[in-house]
VEXLUM-626619 format. One line per field, with one value per residue: x, y, z of N, C-alpha, C in turn. Coordinates in nm, 4 decimals. Last residue first. Example, Ala and Ser with C-alpha at 12.3 -4.5 7.8 and 13.67 -1.06 7.14 Angstrom:
// VEXLUM-626619
n_X 1.2850:1.3190;
n_Y -0.2250:-0.5690;
n_Z 0.7080:0.7800;
ca_X 1.3670:1.2300;
ca_Y -0.1060:-0.4500;
ca_Z 0.7140:0.7800;
c_X 1.2900:1.3200;
c_Y 0.0030:-0.3300;
c_Z 0.7870:0.7800;
END
This chain:
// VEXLUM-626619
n_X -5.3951:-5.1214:-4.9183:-4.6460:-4.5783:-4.6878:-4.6215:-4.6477:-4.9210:-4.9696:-5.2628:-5.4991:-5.7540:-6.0094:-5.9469:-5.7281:-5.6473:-5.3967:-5.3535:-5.1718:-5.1407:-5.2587:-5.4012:-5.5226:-5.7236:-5.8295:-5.9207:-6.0348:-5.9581:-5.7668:-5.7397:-5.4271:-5.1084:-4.7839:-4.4775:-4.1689:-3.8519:-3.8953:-3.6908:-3.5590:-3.5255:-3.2466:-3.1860:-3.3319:-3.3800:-3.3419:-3.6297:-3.8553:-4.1703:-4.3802:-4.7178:-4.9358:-5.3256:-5.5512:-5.8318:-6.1442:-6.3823:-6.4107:-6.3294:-6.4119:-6.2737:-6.0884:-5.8676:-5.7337:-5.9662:-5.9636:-5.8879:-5.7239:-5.4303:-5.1632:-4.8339:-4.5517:-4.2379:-3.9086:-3.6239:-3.6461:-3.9545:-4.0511:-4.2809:-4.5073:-4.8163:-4.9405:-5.2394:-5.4409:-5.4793:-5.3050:-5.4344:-5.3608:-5.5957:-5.6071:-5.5122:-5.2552:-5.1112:-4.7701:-4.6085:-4.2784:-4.0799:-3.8214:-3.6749:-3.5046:-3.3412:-3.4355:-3.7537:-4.0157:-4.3693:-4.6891:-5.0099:-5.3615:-5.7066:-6.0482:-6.3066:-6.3452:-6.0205:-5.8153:-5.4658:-5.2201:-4.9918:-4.7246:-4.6543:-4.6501:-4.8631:-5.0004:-5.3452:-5.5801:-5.8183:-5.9991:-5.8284:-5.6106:-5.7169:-5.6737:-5.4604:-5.5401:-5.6847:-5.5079:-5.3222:-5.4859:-5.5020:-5.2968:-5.2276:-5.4273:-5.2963:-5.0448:-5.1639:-5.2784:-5.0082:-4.9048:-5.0463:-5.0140:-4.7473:-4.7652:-4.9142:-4.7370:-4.5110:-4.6431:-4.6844:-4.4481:-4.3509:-4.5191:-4.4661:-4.2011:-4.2472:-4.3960:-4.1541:-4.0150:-4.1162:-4.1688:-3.8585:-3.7188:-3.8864:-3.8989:-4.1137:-3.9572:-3.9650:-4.0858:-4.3209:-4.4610:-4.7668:-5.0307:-5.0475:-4.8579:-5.0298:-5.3026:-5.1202:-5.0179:-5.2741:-5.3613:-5.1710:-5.2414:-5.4912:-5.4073:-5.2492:-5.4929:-5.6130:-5.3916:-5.3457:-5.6339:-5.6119:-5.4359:-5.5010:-5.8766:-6.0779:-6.1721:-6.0774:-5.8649:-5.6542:-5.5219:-5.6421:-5.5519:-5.2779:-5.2499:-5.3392:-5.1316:-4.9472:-5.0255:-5.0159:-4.6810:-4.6619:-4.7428:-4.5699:-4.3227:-4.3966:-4.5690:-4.7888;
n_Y -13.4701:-13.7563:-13.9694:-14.0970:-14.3805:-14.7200:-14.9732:-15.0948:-15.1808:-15.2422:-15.1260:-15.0840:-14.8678:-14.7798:-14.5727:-14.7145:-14.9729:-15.1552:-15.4844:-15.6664:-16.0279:-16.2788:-16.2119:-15.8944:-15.7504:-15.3973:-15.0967:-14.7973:-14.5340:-14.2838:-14.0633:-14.0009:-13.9745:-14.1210:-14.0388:-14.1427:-14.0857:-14.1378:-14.2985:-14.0507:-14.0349:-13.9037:-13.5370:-13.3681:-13.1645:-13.4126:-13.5552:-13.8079:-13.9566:-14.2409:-14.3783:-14.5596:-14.7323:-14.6956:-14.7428:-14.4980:-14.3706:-14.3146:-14.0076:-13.7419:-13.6152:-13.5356:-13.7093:-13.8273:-13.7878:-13.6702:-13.6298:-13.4476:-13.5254:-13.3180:-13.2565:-13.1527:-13.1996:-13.1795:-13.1283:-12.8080:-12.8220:-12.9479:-12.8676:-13.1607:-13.3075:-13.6258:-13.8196:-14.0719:-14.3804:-14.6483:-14.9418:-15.1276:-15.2702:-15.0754:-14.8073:-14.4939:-14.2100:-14.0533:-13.7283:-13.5822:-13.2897:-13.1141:-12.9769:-12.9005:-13.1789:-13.4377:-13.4556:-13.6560:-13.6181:-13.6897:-13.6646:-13.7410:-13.7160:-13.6988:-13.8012:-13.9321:-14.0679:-14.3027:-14.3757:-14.4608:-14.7457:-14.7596:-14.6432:-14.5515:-14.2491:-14.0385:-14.0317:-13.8061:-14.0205:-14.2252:-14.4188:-14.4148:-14.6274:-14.8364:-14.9916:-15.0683:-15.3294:-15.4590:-15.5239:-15.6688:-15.8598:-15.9426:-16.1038:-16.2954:-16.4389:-16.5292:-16.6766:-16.8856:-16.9597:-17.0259:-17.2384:-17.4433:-17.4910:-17.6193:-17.8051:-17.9827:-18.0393:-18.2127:-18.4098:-18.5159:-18.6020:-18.8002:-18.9687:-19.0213:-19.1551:-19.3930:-19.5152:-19.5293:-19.7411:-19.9505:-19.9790:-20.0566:-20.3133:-20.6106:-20.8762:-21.2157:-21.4936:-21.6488:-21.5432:-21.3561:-21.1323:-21.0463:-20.8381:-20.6846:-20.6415:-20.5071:-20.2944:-20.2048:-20.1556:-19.9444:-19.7503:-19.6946:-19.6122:-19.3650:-19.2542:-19.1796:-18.9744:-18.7748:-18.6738:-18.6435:-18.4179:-18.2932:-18.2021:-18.2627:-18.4717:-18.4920:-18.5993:-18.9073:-19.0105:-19.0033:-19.2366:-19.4535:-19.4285:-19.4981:-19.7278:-19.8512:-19.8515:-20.0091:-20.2490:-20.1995:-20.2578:-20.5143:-20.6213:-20.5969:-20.6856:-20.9550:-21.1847;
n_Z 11.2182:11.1274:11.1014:10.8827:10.7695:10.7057:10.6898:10.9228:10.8592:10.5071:10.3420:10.1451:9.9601:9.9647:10.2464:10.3760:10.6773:10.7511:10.9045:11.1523:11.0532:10.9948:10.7454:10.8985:11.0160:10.9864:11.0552:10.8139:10.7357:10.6978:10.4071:10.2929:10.0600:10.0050:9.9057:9.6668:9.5013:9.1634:8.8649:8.5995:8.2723:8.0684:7.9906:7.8949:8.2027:8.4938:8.6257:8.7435:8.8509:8.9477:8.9407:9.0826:9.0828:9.3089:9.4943:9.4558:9.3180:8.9214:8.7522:8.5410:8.2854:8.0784:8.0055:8.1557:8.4610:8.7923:9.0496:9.0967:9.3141:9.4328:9.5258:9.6895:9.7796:9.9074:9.7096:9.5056:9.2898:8.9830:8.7083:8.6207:8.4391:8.4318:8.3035:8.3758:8.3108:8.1675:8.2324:8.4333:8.5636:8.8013:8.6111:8.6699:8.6702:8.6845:8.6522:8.5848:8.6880:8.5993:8.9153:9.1521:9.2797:9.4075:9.4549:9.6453:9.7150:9.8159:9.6877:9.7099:9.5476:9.5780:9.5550:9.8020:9.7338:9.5876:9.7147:9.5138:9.5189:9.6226:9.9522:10.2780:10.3941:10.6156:10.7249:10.8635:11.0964:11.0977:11.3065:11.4881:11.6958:11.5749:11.6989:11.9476:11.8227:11.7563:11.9186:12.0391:11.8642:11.8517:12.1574:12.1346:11.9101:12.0317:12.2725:12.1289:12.0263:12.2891:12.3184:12.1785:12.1860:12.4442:12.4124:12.2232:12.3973:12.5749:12.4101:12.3631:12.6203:12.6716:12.4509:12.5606:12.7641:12.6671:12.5473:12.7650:12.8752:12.6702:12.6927:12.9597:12.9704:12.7972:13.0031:13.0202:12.9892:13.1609:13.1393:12.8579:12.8933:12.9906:13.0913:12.9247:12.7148:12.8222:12.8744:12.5980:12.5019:12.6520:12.6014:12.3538:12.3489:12.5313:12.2933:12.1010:12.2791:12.2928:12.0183:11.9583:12.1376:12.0058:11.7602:11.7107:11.5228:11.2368:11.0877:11.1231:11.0306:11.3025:11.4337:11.2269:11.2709:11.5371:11.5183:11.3713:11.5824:11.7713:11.6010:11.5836:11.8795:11.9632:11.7799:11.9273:12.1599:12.1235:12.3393;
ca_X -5.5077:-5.2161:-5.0348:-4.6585:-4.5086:-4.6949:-4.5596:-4.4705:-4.9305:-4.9499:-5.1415:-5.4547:-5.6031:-5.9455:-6.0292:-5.7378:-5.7686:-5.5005:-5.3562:-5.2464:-5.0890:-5.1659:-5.2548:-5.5209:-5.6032:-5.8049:-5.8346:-6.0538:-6.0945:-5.7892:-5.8068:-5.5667:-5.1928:-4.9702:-4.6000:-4.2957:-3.9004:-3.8916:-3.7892:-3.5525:-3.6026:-3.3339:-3.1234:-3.2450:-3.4219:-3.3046:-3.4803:-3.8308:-4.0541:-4.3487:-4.5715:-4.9209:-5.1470:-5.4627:-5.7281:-6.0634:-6.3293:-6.4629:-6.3162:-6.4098:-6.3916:-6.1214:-6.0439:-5.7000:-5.9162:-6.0342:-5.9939:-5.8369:-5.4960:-5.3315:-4.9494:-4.6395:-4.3272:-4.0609:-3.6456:-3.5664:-3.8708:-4.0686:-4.1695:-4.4720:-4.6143:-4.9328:-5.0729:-5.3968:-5.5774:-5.2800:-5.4337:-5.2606:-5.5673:-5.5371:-5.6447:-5.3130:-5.1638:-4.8459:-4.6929:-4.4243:-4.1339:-3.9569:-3.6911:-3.5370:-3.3142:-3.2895:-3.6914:-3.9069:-4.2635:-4.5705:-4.9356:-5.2542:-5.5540:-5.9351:-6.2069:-6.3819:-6.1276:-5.9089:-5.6090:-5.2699:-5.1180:-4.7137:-4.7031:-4.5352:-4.8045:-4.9437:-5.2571:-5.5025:-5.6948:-6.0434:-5.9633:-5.5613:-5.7450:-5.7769:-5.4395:-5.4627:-5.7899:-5.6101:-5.2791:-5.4651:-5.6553:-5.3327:-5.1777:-5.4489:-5.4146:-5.0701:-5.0773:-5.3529:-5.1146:-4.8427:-5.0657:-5.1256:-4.8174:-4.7045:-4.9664:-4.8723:-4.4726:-4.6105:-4.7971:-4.5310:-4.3031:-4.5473:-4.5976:-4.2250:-4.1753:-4.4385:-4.2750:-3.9719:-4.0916:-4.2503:-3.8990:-3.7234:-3.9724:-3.8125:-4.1115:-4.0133:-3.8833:-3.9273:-4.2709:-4.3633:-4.6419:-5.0068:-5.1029:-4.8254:-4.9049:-5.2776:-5.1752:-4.9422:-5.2056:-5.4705:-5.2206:-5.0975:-5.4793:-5.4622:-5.2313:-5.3315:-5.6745:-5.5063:-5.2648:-5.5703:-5.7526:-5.4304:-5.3860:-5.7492:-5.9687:-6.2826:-6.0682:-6.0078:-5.7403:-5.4879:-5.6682:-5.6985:-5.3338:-5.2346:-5.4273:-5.2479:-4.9340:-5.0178:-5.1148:-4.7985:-4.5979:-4.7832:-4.7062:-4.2996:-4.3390:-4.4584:-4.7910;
ca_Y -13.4911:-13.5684:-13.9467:-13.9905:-14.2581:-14.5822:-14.8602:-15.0605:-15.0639:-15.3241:-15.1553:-15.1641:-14.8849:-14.8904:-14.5795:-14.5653:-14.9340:-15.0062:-15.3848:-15.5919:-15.8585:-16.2653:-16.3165:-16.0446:-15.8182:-15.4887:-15.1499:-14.9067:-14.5872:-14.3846:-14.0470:-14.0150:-13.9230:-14.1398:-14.1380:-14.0596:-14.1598:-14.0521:-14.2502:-14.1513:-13.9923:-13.9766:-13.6722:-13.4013:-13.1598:-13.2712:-13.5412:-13.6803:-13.9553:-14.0913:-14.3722:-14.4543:-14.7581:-14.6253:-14.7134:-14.6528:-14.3284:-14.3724:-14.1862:-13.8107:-13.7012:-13.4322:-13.6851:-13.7500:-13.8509:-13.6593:-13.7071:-13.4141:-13.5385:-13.3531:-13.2753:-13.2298:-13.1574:-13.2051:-13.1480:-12.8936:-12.7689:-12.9324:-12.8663:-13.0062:-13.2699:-13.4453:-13.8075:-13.9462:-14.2846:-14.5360:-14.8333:-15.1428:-15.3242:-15.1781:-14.8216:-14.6501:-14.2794:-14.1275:-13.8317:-13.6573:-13.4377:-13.1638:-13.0353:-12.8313:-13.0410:-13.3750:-13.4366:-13.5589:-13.7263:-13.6312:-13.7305:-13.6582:-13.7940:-13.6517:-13.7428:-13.8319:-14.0714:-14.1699:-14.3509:-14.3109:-14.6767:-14.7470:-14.7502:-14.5604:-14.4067:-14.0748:-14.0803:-13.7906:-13.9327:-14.0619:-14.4047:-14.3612:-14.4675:-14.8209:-14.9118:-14.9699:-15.2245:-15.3632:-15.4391:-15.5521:-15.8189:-15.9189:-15.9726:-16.1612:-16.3837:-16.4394:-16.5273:-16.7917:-16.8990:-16.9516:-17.1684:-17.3934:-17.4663:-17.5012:-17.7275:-17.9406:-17.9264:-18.0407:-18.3931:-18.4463:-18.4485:-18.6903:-18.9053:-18.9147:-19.0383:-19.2617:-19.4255:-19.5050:-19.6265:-19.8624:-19.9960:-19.9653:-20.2097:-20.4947:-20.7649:-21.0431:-21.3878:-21.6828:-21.5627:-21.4786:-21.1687:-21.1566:-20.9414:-20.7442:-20.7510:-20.6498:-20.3612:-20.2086:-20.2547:-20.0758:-19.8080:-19.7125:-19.6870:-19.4443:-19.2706:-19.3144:-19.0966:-18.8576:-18.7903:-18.7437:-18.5183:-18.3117:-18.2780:-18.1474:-18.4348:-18.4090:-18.4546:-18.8217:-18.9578:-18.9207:-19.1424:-19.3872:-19.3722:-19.3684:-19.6904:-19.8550:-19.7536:-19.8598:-20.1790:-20.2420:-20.1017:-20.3838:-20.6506:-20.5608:-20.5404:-20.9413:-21.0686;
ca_Z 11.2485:11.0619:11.2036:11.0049:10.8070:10.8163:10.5917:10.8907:10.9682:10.6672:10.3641:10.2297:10.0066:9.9289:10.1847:10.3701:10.5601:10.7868:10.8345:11.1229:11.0045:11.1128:10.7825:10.7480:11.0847:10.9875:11.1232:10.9043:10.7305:10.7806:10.5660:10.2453:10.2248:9.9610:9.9835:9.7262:9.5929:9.2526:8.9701:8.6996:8.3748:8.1366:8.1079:7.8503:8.0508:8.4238:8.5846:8.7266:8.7919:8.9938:8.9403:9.0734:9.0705:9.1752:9.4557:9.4537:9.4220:9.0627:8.7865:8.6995:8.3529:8.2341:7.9232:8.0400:8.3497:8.7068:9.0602:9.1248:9.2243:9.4281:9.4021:9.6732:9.6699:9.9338:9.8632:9.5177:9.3801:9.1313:8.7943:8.6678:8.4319:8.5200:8.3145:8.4020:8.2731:8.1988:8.1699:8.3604:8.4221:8.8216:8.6554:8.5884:8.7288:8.5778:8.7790:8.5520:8.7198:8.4938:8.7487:9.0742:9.2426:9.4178:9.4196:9.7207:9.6137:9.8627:9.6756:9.7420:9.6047:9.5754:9.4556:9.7776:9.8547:9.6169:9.7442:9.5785:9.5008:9.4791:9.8247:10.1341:10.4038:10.5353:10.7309:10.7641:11.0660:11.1167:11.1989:11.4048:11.7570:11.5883:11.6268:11.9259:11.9503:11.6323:11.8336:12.1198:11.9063:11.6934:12.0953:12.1899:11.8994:11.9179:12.2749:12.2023:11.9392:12.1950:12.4417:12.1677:12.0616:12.4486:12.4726:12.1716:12.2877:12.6312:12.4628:12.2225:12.5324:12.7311:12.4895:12.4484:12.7918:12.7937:12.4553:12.6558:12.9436:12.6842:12.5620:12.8825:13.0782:12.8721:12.9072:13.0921:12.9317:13.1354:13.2614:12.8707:12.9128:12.8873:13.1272:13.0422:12.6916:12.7230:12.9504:12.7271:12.4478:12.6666:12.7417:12.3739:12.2757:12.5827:12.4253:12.1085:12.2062:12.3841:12.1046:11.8811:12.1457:12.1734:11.7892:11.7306:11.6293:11.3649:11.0606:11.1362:10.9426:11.1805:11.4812:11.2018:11.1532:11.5116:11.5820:11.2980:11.4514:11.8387:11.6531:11.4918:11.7947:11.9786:11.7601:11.7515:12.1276:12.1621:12.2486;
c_X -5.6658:-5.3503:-5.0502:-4.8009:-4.5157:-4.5996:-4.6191:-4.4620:-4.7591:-4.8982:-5.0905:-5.3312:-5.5954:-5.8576:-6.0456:-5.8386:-5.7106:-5.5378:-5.4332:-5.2343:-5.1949:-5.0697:-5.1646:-5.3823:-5.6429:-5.6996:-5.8714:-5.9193:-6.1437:-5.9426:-5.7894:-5.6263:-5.3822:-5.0317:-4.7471:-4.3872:-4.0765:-3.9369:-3.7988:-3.6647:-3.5797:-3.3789:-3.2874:-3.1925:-3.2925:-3.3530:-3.4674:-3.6939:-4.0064:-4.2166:-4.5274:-4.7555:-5.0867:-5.3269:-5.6190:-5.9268:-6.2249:-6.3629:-6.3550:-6.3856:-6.3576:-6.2459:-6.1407:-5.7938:-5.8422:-5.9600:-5.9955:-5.9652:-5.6640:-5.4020:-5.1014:-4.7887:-4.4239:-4.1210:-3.8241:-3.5938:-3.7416:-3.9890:-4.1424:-4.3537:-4.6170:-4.7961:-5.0655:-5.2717:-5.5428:-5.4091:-5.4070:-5.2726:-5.4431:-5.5248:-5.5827:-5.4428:-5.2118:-4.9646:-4.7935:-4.4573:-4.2846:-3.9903:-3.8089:-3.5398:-3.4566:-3.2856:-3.5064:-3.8277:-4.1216:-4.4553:-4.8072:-5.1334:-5.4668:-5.8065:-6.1209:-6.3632:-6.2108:-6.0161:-5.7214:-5.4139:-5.1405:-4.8769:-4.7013:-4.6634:-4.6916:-4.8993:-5.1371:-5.4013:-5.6545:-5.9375:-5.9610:-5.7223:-5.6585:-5.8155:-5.5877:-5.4815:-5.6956:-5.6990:-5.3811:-5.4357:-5.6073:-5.4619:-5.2156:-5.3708:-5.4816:-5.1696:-5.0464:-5.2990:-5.2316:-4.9385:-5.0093:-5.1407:-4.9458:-4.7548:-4.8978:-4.9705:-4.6459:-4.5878:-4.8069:-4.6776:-4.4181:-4.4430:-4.5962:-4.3760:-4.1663:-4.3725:-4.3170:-4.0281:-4.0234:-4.2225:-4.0594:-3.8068:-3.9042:-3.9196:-4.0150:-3.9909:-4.0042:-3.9033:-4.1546:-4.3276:-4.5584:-4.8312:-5.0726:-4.8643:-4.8494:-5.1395:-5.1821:-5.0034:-5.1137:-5.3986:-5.2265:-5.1208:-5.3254:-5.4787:-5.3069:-5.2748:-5.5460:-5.5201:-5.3119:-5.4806:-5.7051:-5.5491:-5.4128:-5.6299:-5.9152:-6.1645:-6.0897:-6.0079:-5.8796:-5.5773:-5.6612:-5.7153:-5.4869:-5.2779:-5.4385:-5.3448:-5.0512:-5.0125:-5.0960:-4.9416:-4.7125:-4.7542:-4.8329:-4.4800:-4.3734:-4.4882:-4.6566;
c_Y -13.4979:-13.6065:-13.7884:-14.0169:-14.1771:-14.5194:-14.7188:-14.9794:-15.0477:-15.1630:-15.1645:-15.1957:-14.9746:-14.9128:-14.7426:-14.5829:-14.7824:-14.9883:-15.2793:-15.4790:-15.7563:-16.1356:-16.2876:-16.0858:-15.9330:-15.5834:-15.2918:-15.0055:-14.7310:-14.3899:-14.2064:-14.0219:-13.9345:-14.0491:-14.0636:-14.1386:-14.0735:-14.1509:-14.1988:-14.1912:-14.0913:-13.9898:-13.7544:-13.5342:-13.2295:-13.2914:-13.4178:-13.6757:-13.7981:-14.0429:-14.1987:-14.4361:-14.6236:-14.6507:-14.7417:-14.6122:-14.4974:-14.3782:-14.2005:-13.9673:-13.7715:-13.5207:-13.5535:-13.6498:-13.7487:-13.7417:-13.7501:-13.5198:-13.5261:-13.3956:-13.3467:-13.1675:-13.2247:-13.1617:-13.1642:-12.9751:-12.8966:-12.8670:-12.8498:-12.9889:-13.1525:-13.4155:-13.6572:-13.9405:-14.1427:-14.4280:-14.7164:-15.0109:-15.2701:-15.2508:-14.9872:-14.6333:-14.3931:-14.2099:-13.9041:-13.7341:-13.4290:-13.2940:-13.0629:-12.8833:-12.9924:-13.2211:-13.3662:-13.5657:-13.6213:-13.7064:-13.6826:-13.7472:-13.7118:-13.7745:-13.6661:-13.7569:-13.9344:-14.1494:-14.2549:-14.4002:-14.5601:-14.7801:-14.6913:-14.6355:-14.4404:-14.2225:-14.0919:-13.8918:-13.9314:-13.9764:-14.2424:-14.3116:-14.4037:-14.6436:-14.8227:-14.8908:-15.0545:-15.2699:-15.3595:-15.4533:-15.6872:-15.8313:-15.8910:-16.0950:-16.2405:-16.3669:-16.4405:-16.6946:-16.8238:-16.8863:-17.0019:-17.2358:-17.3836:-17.4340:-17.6015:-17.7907:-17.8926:-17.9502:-18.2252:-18.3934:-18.3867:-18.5570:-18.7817:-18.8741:-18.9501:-19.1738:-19.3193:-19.3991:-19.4843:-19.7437:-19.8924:-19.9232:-20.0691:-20.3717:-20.6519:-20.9738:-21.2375:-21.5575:-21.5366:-21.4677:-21.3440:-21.2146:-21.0956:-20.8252:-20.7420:-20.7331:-20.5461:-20.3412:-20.3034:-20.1769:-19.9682:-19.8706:-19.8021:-19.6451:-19.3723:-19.3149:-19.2197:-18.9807:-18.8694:-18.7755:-18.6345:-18.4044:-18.3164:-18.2560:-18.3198:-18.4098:-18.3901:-18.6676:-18.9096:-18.8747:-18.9944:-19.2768:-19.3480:-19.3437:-19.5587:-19.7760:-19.7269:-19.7589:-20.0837:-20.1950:-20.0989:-20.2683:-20.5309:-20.5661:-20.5235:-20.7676:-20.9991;
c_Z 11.1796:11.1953:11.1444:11.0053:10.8425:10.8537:10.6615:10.8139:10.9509:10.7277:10.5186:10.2372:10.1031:9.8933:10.0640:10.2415:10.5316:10.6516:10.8322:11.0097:11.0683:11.0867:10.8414:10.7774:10.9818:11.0516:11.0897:10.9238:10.8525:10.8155:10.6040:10.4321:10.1765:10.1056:9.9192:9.8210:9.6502:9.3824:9.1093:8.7953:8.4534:8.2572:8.0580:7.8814:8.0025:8.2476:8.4969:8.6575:8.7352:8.9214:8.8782:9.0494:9.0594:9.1936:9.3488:9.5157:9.4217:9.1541:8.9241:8.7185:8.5025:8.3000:7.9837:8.0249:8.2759:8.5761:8.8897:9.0822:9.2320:9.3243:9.4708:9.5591:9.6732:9.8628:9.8275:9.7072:9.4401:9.1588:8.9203:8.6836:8.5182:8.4725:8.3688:8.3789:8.3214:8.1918:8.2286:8.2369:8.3768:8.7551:8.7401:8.6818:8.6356:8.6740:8.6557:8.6388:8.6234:8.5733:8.7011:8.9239:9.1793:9.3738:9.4914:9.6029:9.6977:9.7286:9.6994:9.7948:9.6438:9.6108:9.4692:9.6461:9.8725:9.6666:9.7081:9.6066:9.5893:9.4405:9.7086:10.1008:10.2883:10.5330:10.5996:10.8370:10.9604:11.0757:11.2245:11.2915:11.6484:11.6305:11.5479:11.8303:11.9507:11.7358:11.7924:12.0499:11.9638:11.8007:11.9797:12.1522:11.9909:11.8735:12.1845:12.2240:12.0158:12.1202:12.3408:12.2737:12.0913:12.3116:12.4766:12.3013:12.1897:12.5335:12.5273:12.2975:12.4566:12.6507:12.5578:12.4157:12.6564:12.7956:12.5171:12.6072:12.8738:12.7946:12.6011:12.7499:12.9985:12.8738:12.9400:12.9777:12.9126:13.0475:13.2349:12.9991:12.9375:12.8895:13.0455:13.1209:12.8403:12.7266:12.9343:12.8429:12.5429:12.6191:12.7834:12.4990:12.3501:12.5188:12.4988:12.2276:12.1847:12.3978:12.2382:11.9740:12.0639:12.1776:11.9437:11.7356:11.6353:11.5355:11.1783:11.1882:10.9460:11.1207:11.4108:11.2593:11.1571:11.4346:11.5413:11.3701:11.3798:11.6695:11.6862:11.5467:11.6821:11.9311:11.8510:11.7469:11.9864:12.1176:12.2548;
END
């Protein structure tokens, strides 16, 4: 049995080991591994007298078995470390539920029928606050004038129409400028209560009623 006839087999072995779903990687290389073995074996028992099997060739393989065999445990060892950490995080962040939280986004939360909304003008001007539905209809428009530096607005919940809309969350855009000038947009955050502590694609995220945003856009803790 020559080398070239064991590789062949050792390959075909790998592929079935491949195409079965029900392995992990470490139970698959296992498995060819041993596969590896039995062939090994086979051709040494079997072996040409006059022409010895070279010994580099499978000392070879063994030695990359065993890599692919440490870089799968280290893999695995890693993700267990990701996991507890995602777990510690949310156990943390967890002692925020209950709190007025500010945050950045481009949705207000309403919660209770109410929203509230920080924006920060340059001077003293005509800002408009435009809210949508997540179709894209505009259902509130606000005009005020702000102050120059921190300003903030409440929304009461209610339509053009003065009708109440269901508690959600609301696309929300912010804009201001001198009479005359075109309107620019305003930088602003969102403040609503902290509902719950998720963990989606390897993120922890914070609930504010049906708001979801990753715990980075968090800008201050209220009680």
């Amino acid at each position: 049995m020559s080398l070239a006839s064991v590789s062949a087999q050792q390959t075909t072995a790998s592929t079935a080991a491949a195409g079965s779903t029900a392995q992990n990687p470490l139970a698959s290389l296992s498995s060819n591994f041993n596969n590896f073995l039995g062939l090994l074996m086979t051709q040494l028992k079997n072996q040409d007298p006059t022409s010895p099997l070279d010994t580099n060739q499978f000392t070879s393989q063994l030695v990359q078995f065993s890599s692919v065999e440490q870089q799968i445990n280290t893999n695995s060892s890693l993700t267990q470390l990701i996991q507890l950490t995602q777990a510690s995080e949310v156990m943390q962040s967890s002692t925020v539920l209950g709190k007025q939280i500010t945050v950045q986004s481009d949705h207000v939360p309403l919660q209770n029928g109410t929203g509230q909304v920080t924006f920060t003008a340059p001077a003293a001007e005509p800002v408009s606050i435009a809210i949508f539905s997540d179709a894209g209809v505009k259902i509130r428009d606000a005009s005020l004038t702000s102050t120059q530096g921190a300003n903030s607005w409440t929304w009461d919940g209610r339509d053009n129409s003065g009708g109440k809309v269901a508690d959600g969350a609301y696309k929300i855009a912010v804009s201001g400028g001198a009479s005359g000038s075109a309107a620019k947009a305003l930088p602003f955050t969102v403040t609503g209560t902290a509902t719950g502590v998720t963990n989606q694609n390897n993120s922890v995220q914070l609930d504010i009623g049906a708001l979801t945003v990753a715990f980075s856009a968090v800008q201050s803790v209220g009680n």
